[in-house]
C-alpha positions as MATLAB code, in Angstrom:
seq = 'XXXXXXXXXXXXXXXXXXXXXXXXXXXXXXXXXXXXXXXXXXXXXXXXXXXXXXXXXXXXXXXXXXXXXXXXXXXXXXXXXXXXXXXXXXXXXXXXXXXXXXXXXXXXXXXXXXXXXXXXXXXXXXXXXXXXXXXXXXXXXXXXXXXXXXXXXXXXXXXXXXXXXXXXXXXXXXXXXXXXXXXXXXXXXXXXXXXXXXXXXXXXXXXXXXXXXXXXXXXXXXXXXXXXXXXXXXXXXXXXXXXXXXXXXXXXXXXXXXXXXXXX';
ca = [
     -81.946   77.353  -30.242;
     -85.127   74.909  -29.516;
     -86.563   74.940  -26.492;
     -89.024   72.735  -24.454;
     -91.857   75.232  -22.861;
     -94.196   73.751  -20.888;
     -97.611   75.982  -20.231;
    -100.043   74.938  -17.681;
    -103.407   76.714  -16.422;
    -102.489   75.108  -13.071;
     -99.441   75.302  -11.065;
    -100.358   74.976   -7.560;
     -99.387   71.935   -5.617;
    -101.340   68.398   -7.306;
    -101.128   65.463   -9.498;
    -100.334   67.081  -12.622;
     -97.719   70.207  -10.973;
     -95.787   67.137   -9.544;
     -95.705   66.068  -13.045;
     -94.502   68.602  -15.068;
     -91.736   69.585  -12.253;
     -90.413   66.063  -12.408;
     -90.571   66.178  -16.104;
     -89.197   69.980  -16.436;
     -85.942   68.389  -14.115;
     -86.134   64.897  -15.795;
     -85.249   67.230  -19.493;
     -82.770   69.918  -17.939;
     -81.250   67.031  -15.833;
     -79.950   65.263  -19.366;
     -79.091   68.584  -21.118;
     -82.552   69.424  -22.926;
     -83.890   73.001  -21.919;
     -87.191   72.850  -20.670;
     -89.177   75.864  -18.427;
     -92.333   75.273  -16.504;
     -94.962   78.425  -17.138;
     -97.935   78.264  -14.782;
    -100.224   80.846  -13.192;
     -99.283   79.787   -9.356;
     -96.308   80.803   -7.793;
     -95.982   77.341   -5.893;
     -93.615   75.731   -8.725;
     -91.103   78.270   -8.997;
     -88.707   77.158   -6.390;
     -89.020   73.358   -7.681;
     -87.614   73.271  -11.277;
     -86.481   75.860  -14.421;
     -90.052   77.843  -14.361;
     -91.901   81.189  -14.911;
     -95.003   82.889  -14.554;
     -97.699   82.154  -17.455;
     -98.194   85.464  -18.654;
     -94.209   85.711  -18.781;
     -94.090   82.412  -21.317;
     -93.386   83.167  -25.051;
     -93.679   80.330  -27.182;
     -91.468   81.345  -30.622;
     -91.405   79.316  -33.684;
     -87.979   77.698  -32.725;
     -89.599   76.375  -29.390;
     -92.074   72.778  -28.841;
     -94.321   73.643  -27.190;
     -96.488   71.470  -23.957;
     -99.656   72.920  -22.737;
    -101.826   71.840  -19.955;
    -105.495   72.352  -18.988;
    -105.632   75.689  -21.082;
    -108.294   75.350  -23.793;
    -106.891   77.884  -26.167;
    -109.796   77.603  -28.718;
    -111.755   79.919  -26.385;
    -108.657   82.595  -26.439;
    -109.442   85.198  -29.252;
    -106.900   86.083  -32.249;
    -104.269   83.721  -30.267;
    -102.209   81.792  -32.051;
     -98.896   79.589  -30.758;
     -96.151   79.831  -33.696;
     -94.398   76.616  -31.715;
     -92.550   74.543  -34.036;
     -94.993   71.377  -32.339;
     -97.731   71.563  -29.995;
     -98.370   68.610  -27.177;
    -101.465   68.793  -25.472;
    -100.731   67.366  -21.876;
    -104.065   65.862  -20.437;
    -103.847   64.633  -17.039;
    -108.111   65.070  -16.533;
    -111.286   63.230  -17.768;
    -114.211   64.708  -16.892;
    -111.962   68.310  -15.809;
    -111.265   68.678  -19.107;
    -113.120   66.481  -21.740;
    -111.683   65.894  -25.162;
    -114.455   66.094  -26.651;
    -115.150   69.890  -26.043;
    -112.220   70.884  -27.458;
    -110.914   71.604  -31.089;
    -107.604   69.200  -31.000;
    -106.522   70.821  -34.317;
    -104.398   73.026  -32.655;
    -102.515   69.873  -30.901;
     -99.537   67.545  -33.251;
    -100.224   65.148  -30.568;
    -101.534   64.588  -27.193;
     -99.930   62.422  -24.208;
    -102.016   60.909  -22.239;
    -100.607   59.190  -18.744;
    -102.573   55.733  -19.163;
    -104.520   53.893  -21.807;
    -107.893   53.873  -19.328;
    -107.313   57.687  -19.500;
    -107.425   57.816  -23.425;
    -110.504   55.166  -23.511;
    -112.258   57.346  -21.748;
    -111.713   60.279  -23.659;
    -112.237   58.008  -26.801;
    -110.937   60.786  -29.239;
    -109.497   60.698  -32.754;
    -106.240   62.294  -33.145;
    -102.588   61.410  -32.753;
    -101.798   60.314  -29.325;
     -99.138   58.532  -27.205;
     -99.129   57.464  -23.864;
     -96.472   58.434  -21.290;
     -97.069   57.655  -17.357;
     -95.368   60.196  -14.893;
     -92.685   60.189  -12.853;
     -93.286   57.879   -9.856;
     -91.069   58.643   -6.598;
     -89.376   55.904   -4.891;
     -90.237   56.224   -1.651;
     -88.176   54.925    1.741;
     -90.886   53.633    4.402;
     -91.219   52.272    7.353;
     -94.468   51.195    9.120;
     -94.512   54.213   11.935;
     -96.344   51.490   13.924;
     -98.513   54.782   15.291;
    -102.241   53.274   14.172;
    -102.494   56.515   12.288;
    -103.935   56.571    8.380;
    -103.342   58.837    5.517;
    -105.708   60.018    2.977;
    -103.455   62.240    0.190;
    -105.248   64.102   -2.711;
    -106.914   67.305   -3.286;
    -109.801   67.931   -1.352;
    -112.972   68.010   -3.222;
    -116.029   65.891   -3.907;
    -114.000   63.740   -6.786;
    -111.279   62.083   -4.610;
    -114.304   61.602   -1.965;
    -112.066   61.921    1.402;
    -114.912   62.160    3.700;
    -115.487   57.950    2.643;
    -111.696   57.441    2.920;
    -111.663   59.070    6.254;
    -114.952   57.256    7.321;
    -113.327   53.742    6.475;
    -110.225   54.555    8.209;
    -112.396   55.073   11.320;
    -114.239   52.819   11.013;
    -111.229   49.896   10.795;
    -110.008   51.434   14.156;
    -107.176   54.015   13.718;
    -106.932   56.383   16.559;
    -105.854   59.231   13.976;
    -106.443   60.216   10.233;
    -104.300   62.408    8.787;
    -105.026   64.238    5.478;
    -102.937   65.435    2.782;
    -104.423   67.873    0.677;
    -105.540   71.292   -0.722;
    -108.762   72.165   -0.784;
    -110.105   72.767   -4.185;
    -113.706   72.853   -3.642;
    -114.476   74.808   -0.330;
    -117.932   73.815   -0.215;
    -117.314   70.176   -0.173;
    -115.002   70.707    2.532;
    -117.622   72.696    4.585;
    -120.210   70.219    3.793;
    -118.359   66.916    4.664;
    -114.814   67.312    6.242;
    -114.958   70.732    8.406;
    -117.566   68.211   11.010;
    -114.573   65.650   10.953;
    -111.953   67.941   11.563;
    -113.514   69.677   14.421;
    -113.697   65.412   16.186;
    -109.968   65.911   16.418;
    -109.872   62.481   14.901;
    -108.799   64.023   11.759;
    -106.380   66.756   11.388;
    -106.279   68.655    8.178;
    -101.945   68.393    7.313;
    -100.313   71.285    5.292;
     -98.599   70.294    2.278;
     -95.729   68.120    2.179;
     -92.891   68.080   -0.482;
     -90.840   65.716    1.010;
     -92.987   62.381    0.750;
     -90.358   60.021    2.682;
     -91.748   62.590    5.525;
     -95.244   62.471    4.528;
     -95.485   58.699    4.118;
     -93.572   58.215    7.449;
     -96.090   59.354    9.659;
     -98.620   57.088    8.553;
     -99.225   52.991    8.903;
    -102.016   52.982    5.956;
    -103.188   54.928    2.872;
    -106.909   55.209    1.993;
    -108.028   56.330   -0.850;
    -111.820   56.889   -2.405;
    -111.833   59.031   -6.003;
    -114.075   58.248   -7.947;
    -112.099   57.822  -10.834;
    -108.128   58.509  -11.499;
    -106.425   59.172  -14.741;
    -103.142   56.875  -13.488;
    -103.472   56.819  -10.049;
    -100.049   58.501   -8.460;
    -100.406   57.498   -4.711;
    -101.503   53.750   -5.790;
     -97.923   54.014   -7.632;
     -95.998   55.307   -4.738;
     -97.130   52.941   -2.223;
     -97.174   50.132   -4.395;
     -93.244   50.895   -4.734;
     -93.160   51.177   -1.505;
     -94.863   48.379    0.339;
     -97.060   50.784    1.741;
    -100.650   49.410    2.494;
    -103.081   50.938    0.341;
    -106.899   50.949    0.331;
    -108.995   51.653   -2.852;
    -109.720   51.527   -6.288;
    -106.928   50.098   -7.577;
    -106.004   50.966  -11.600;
    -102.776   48.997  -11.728;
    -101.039   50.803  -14.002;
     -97.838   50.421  -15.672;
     -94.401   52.479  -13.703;
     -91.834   53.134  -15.641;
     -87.848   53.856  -14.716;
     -87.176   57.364  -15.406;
     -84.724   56.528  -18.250;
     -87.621   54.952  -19.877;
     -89.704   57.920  -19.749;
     -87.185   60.149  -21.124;
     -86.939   57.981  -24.228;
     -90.630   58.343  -24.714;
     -90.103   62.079  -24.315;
     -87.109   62.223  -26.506;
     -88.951   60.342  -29.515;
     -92.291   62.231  -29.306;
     -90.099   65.780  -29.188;
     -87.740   64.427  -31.830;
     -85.188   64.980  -30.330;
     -82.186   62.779  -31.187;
     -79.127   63.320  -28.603;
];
């Protein structure tokens, strides 16, 4: 019996984890077996999943990997029946570098994303699941700034703006991937009590609640998730902007479907 395996070098709580949990429950949800494999614990509770080193892709099986560059693994070779190369990066993890032999096909969330990879090989373009969110303006004159913490999403300038346009609080949303940058430019802005570093939130009607305003400063996004979400939302949002294209989820399951080949 086929099934869907999706293998990611990164399963701890971001853009891409949200992704392939909403697309691992978007499959199993309209009777396709799919199981998330990652090497952090953090998705196991939130869709079909496994630990990485418990995946094993047979030659029955289609097989989606994610941010795992396995022409550096040794003697390794995936018997899948078809391999999908997942890229949700640019820069993180550049086309370019990599031999896409092993890939049928690689899905890319938005047509800036694939321009900027500017790679020749079989492609198709799939945006990700983007929650509807239920919001009301808390009134509070408290901002949000939601992404991972590091020196590519740029909080410290979201955070800065924020204050500077007169909210009392800032609240951010966020792990922090790149300790450095965080000791460098955000620990100083904690410690003002003007900004309060927020654990992470699943439930986003929660999150989104407790703030009147999103900023938002990366320097560049591959679709741009929390654009999407407040856009749908009404929420104010301030930033880049990439406008891309959101999709019903029915829509996105027929892209699926067709690029799996799967019929039913």
């Amino acid at each position: 019996m086929m099934k869907i395996k999706i293998l990611s070098g990164w399963s701890n709580a971001g853009g891409s984890t949200t992704h392939h949990i909403s697309l691992t429950n978007l499959l199993n949800d309209n009777g396709i077996d799919c199981t998330f494999y990652g090497p952090n614990p953090w998705h196991l509770d939130k869709c079909k999943a496994g630990m990485l080193d418990d995946s094993k892709v047979s030659s029955n099986d289609i097989l989606i990997s994610h941010f795992i560059n396995y022409h550096k693994w040794k003697n390794v070779k995936f018997p899948a029946k078809k391999h999908i190369l997942s890229c949700h990066e640019t820069n993180l993890f550049p086309l370019k570098t990599i031999n896409l032999s092993q890939y049928d096909v690689i899905q890319y969330v938005s047509e800036s994303q694939r321009e900027w990879h500017s790679v020749t090989h079989p492609y198709v373009i799939i945006p990700p699941i983007v929650e509807k969110v239920k919001w009301t303006d808390p009134e509070n004159n408290v901002a949000g700034v939601i992404g991972s913490i590091d020196q590519h999403k740029q909080p410290h300038l979201s955070i800065e703006k924020a204050l500077k346009d007169g909210y009392d609080k800032v609240l951010l949303f966020g792990m922090v991937t790149d300790v450095l940058y965080y000791n460098q430019r955000i620990e100083k802005l904690v410690k003002d009590n003007k900004v309060i570093l927020m654990p992470y939130e699943d439930n986003k009607n929660i999150m989104y609640g407790r703030i009147s305003k999103v900023y938002h400063s990366s320097i560049r996004e591959t679709y741009g998730l929390v654009e999407a979400e407040c856009t749908l939302a009404g929420i104010p949002f301030d930033g880049p902007r990439n406008n891309q294209i959101i999709l019903e989820k029915e829509e996105i399951l027929d892209k699926w479907k067709k690029v799996l080949e799967i019929t039913q």
